[in-house]
N, C-alpha and C positions, 0 to 999 in steps of 0.2 A: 118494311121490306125494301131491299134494294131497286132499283130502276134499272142500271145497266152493267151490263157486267159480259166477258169474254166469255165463251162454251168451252165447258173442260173438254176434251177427248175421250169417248166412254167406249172405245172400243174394244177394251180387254174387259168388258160388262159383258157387250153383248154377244150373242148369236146371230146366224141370218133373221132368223124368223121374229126375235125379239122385239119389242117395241120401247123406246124409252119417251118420255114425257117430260119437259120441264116445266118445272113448278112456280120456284120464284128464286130468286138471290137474296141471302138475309144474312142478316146478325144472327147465330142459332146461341145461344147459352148453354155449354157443356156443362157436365154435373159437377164439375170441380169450380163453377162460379167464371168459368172464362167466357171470353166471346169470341165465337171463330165465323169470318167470311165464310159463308156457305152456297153452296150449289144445290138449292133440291129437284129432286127427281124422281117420280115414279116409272117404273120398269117391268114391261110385262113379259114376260120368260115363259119360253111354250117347248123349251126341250124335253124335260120329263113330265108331261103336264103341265097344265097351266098356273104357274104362280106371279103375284105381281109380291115387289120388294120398293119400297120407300127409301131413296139413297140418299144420304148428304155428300157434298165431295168438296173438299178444304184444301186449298195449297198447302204441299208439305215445308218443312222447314226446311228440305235440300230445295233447292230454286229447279223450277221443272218440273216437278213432282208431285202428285197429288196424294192425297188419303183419299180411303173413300167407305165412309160408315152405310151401314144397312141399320135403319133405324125402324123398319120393319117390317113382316112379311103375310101375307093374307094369299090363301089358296085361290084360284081362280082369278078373273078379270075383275080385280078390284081398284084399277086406274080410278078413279073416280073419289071413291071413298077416300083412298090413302093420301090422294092430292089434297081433299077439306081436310085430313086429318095432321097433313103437314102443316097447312097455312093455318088451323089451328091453333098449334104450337107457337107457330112465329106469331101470331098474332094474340096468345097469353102473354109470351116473352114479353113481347112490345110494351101491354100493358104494365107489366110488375117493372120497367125501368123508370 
């Protein structure tokens, strides 16, 4: 995982009420064999009920810009779960390079 890294802007994510979490900054490996600087984030969302969403967010290739993947989504307050279940990942990726 990365050590330091600038905060995207996630304010077209949220709501008042929502809660975001950062996770870690990483290498993440896209399914086509790339590696994209990533931003992960867990996201608790309490507008229609409570869901939480696992976000990645990569600098777009216009300068300025961000993407921003939803890598997945669990009903209720599931901060917790979805934050191991990213670092996870980053940390399978890690091993297979």
């Amino acid at each position: 995982m990365r050590d330091v890294a600038a905060a995207p802007d996630l304010a077209l994510l949220l709501a008042p009420t929502d809660q975001a979490q950062f996770v870690a900054m990483c290498d993440w490996p896209t399914r086509t064999g790339r590696v994209e600087a990533s931003w992960l984030y867990v996201v608790l969302h309490r507008g229609h009920g409570a869901w939480t969403h696992a976000y990645r967010v990569v600098p777009d290739r216009r300068p300025g810009h961000l993407a921003v993947f939803l890598e997945r989504a669990e009903p209720g307050d599931a901060r917790e779960a979805l934050a191991a279940w990213l670092r996870g990942r980053v940390a399978a990726a890690d091993t297979r390079r």
